[in-house]
C-alpha positions in Angstrom: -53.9 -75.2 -103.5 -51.8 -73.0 -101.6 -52.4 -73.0 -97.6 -53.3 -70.0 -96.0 -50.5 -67.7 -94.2 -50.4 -67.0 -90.8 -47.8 -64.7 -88.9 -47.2 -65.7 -85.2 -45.9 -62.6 -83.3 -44.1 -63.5 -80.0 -42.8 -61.5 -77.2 -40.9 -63.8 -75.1 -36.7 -63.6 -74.9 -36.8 -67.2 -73.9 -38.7 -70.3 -74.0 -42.1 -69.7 -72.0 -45.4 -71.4 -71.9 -47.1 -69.7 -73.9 -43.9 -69.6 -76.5 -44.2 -73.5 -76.2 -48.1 -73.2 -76.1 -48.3 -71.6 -79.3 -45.8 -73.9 -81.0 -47.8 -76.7 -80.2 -50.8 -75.3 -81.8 -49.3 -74.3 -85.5 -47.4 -78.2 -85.7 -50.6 -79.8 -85.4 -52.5 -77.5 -87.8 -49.2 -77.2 -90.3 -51.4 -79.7 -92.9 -53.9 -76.4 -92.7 -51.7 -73.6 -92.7 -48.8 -72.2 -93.4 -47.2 -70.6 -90.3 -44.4 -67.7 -90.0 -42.6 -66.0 -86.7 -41.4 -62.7 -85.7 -39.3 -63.1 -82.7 -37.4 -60.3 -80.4 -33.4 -60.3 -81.7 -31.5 -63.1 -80.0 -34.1 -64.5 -78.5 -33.7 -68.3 -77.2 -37.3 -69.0 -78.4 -35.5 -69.5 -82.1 -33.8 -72.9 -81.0 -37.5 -74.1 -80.5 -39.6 -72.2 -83.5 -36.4 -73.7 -86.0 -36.5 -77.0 -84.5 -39.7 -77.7 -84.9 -39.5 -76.6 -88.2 -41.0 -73.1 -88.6 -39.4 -70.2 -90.7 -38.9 -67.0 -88.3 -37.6 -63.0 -88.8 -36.3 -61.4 -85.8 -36.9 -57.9 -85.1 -35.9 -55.6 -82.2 -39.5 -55.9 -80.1 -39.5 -53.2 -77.2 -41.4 -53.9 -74.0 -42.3 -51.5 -71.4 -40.4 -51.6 -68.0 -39.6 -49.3 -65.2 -36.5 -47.4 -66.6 -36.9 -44.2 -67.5 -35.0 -45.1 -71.4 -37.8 -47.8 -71.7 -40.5 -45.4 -71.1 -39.4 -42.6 -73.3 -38.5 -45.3 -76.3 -40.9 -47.1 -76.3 -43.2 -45.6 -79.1 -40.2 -44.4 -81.5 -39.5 -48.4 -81.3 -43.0 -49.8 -81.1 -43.5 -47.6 -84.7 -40.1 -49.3 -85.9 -41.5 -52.5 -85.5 -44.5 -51.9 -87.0 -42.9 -51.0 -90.3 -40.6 -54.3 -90.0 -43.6 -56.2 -89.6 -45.7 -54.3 -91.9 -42.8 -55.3 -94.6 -42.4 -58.9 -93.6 -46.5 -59.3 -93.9 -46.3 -57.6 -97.7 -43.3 -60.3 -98.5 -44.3 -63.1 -97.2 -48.3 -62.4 -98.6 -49.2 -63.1 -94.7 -53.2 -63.9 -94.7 -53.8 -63.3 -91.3 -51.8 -62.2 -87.6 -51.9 -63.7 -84.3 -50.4 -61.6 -81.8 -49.6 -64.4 -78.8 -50.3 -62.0 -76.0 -52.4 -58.7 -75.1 -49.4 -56.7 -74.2 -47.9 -56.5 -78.1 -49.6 -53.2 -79.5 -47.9 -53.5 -82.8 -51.3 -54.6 -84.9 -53.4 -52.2 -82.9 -51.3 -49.3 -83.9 -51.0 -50.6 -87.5 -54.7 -51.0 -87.9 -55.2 -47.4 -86.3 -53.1 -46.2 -89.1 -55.7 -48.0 -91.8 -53.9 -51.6 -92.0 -56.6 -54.0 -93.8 -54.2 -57.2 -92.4 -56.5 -59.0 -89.8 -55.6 -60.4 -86.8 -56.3 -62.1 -83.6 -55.1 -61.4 -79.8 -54.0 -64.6 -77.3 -53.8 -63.3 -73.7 -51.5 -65.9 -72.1 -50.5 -63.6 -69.1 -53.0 -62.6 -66.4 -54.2 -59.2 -67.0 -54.8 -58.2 -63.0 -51.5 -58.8 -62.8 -50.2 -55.6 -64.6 -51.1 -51.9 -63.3 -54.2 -50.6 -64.2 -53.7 -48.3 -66.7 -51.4 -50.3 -68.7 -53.6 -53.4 -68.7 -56.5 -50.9 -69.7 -54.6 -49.7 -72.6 -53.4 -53.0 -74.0 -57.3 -54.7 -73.4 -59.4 -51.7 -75.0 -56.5 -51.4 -77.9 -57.3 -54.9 -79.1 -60.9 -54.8 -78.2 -61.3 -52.1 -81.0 -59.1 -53.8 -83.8 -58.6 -57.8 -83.4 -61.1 -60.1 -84.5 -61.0 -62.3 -82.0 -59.6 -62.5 -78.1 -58.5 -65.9 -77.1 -58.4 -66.4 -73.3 -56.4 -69.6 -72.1 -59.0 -69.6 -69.0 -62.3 -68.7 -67.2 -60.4 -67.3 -64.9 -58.5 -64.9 -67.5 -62.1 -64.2 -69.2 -63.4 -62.8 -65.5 -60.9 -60.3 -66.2 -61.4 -59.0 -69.3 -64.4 -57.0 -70.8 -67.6 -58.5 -72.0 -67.3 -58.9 -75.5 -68.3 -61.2 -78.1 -64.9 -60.9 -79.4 -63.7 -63.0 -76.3 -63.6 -66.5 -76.5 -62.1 -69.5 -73.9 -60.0 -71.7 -75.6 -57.5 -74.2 -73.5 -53.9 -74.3 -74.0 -53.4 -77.8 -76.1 -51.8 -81.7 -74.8 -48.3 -82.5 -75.8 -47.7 -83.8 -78.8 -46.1 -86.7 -77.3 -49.5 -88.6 -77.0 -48.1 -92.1 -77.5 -45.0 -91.3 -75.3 -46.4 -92.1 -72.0 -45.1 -94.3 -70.0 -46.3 -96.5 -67.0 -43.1 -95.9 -64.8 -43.8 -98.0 -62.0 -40.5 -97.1 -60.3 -40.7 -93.3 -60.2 -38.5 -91.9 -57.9 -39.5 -90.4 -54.5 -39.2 -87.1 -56.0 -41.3 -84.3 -55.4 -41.0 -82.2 -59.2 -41.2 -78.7 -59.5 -41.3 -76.7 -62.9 -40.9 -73.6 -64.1 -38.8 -70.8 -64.7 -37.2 -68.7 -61.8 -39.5 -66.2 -61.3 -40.5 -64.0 -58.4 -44.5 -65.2 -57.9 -43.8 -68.7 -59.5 -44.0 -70.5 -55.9 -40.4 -72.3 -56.0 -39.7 -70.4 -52.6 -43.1 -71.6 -50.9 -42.0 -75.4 -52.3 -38.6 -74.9 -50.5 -39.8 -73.7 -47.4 -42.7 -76.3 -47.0 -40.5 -79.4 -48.2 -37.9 -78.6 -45.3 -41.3 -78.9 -42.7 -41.1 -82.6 -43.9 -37.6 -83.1 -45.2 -36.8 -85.2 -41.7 -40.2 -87.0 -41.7 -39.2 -88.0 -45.4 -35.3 -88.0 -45.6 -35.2 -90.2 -48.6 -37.6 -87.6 -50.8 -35.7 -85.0 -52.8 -37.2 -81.8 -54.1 -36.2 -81.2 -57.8 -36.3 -77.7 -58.9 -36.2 -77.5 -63.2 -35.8 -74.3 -64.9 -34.2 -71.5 -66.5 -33.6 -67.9 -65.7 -34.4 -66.4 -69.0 -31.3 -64.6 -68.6 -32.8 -61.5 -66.5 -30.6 -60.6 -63.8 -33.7 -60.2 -61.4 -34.5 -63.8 -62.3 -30.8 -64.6 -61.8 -31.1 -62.9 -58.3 -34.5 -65.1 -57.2 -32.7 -68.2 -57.9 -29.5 -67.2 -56.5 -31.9 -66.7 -53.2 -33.4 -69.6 -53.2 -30.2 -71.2 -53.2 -29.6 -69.6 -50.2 -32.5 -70.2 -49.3 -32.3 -74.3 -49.3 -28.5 -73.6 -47.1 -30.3 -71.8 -44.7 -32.6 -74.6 -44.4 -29.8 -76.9 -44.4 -32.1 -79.4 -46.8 -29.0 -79.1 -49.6 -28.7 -82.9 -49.8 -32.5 -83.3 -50.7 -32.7 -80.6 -53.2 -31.9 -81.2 -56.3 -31.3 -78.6 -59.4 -31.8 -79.2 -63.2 -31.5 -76.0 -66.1 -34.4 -75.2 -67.9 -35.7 -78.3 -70.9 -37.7 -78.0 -74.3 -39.3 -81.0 -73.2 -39.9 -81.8 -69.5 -42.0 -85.3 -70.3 -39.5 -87.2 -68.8 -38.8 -85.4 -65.6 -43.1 -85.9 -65.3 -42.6 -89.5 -66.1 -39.4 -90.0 -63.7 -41.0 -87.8 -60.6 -43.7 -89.6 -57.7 -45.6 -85.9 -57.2 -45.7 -82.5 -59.0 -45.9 -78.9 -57.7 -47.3 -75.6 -58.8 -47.2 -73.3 -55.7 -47.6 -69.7 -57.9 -49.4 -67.3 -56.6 -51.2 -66.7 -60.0 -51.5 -68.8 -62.8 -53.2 -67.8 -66.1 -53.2 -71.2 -67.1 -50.2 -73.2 -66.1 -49.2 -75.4 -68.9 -47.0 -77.4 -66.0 -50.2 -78.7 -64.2 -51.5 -79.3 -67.1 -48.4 -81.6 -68.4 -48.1 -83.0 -65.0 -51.7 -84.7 -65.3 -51.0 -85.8 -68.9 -48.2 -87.6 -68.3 -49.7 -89.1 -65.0 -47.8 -87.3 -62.1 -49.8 -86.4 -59.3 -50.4 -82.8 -58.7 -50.2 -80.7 -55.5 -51.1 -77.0 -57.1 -52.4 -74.0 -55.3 -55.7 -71.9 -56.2 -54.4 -69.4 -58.3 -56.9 -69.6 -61.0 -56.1 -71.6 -63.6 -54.8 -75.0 -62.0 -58.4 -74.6 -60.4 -60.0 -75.1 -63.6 -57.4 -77.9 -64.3 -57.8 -79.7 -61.2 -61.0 -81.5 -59.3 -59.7 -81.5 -55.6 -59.4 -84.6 -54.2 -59.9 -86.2 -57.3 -57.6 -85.2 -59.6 -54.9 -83.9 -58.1 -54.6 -81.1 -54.5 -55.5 -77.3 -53.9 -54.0 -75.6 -51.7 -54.8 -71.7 -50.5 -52.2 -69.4 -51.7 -49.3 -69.0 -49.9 -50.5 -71.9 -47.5 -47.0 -73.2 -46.2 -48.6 -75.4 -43.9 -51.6 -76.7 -45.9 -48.8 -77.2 -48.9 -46.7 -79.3 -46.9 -49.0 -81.8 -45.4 -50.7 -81.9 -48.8 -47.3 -82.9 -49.6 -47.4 -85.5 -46.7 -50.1 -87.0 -47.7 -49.8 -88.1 -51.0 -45.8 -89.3 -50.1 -47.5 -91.7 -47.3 -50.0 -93.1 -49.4 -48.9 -94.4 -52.4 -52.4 -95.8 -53.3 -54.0 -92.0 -53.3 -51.5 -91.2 -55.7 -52.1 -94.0 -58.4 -56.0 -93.1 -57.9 -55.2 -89.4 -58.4 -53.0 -90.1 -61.7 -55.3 -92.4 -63.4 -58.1 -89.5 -62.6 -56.0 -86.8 -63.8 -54.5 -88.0 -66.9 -58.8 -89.1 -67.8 -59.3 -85.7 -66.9 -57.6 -83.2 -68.5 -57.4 -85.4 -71.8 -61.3 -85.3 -72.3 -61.0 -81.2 -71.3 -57.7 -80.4 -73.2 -58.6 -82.9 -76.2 -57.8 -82.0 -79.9 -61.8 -80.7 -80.0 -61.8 -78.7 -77.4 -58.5 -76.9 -78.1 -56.8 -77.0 -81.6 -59.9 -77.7 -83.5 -61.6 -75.2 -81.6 -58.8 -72.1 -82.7 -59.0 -73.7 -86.7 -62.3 -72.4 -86.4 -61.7 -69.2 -85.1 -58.8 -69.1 -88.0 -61.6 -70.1 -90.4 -64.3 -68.3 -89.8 -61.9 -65.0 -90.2 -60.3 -66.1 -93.3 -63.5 -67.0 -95.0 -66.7 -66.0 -92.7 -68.9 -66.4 -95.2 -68.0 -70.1 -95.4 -70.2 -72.5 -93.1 -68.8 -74.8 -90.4 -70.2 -77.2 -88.3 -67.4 -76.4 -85.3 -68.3 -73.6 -82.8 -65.4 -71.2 -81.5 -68.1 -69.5 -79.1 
């Protein structure tokens, strides 16, 4: 019997959380179904999607941005790729579409023009984050033609309309759930990743380390990521670079490129930080836990739902300097919290980020769109 086809259509230019989110999700339900990409042309997510094993076309995808060119191309091109994707869904005899975030209109605008081809929407980002009108386009598009929203959070839910077309479903665990390790030399290293980003918090982490840096001179701050190759990304980091001179912490600040696969730097690190100022999700705290590396994360919506303060891991307010660094402090002078915290956390967000809660919950929604008149026990509400 031949598995059903499923088309994965991805935004990002590099490799992302919700690139690496996604990925995650169609490898452990490969035995079900048979997945496909369409990627943006030259793309770095392609070194991931191929290694893991996944056939992917690459077609010029066209996202809207302040320059005037963007603004005044972007339907011409958003109708261009509708017609490549329209042609690689007839070739490949794609069953069904997942669109891996809310801002991608190209199945909307296929389905207004009388597409049959199903398809459901992932909103990774968060939506208040985007202006108004935009957001309200992109939301009500899908609202009218996807069979199902997939929220990775509460907090993402709160911002979207009540519909039962919405539904919470957590971002899944590694894969890697044998490769834990009980490191009991980690390094006095206090971990932070993500890409360079303007809002991701690795300027806050900079500037509240160097309150302590003296208190703790043998602690390093390790910054891990990439730059996606934008120039304004390019720029943040080049500030914060600066930024650590200024400070004159150079010697405790350590830099690493962007990885596939951060589990090691978890494993390696005494404390992990998330200092964003709004996080859909964040895939990072949720790795952190999982691989047993105390947490320090501000409340930016989805670490919230992550992490029990004071049990399994630290919130902080937003843009807290002070409350981030003695948070800090207070897990590098007391060793003991932090092996309580890890033990919690890793319990934790294993029993809410576990196989049933996550990829067996999205099978179903896959299920019950491919065949809804077949019945199953599982629940995607």
């Amino acid at each position: 019997m031949n598995k059903r086809k499923i088309l994965i259509i991805e935004n990002s230019i590099d490799i992302t959380g919700a690139l690496n989110s996604v990925v995650r999700t169609s490898t452990a339900l490969g035995n079900q179904y048979d997945f496909v990409f369409v990627l943006p042309v030259g793309s770095k997510a392609s070194s991931l999607v191929k290694e893991k094993g996944f056939r992917f076309f690459e077609i010029p995808m066209t996202e809207l941005s302040k320059r005037m060119e963007s603004v005044l191309f972007y339907v011409p091109n958003l109708i261009r790729s509708v017609y490549q994707v329209k042609r690689i869904i007839k070739n490949e005899q794609i069953d069904l579409v997942h669109v891996n975030d809310f801002y991608n209109l190209i199945m909307p605008l296929w389905r207004l023009f009388g597409s049959p081809v199903k398809y459901v929407c992932h909103v990774n980002f968060v939506p208040n984050r985007f202006p108004f009108l935009l957001r309200k386009l992109w939301i009500t598009s899908h609202l009218l033609f996807s069979e199902k929203i997939i929220a990775v959070s509460r907090f993402v839910v709160k911002q979207l309309p009540t519909s039962h077309k919405v539904v919470c479903i957590y971002n899944s665990l590694p894969e890697q759930f044998n490769s834990r390790i009980e490191n009991s030399d980690r390094r006095k290293v206090l971990l932070y990743v993500g890409n360079f980003m303007e809002g991701k918090g690795q300027d806050l982490a900079i500037r509240s380390f160097a309150l302590i840096s003296k208190t703790y001179a043998d602690w390093k701050l390790r910054l891990v990521g990439g730059d996606m190759g934008m120039n304004k990304n390019k720029m943040y980091q080049s500030s914060l670079i600066n930024l650590v001179k200024d400070l004159s912490i150079e010697k405790q600040v350590e830099w690493s490129g962007f990885l596939n696969d951060p589990c090691i730097e978890y494993q390696d690190a005494s404390i992990a930080l998330n200092f964003s100022k709004s996080e859909s999700f964040s895939l990072t705290v949720q790795e952190a836990m999982f691989y047993r590396c105390p947490v320090v994360a501000t409340r930016s919506g989805g670490p919230e739902e992550l992490i029990e303060h004071n049990y399994s891991g630290l919130l902080v307010p937003v843009d807290d300097v002070t409350a981030m660094s003695e948070a800090m402090g207070y897990l590098i002078k007391n060793p003991n919290e932090r092996s309580r915290i890890m033990a919690c956390a890793s319990e934790s967000v294993t029993e809410k980020c576990s196989k049933k809660n996550t990829i067996d919950r999205l099978d179903c929604v896959y299920q019950n769109i491919l065949d809804p008149k077949a019945k199953s026990s599982k629940s995607a509400s």
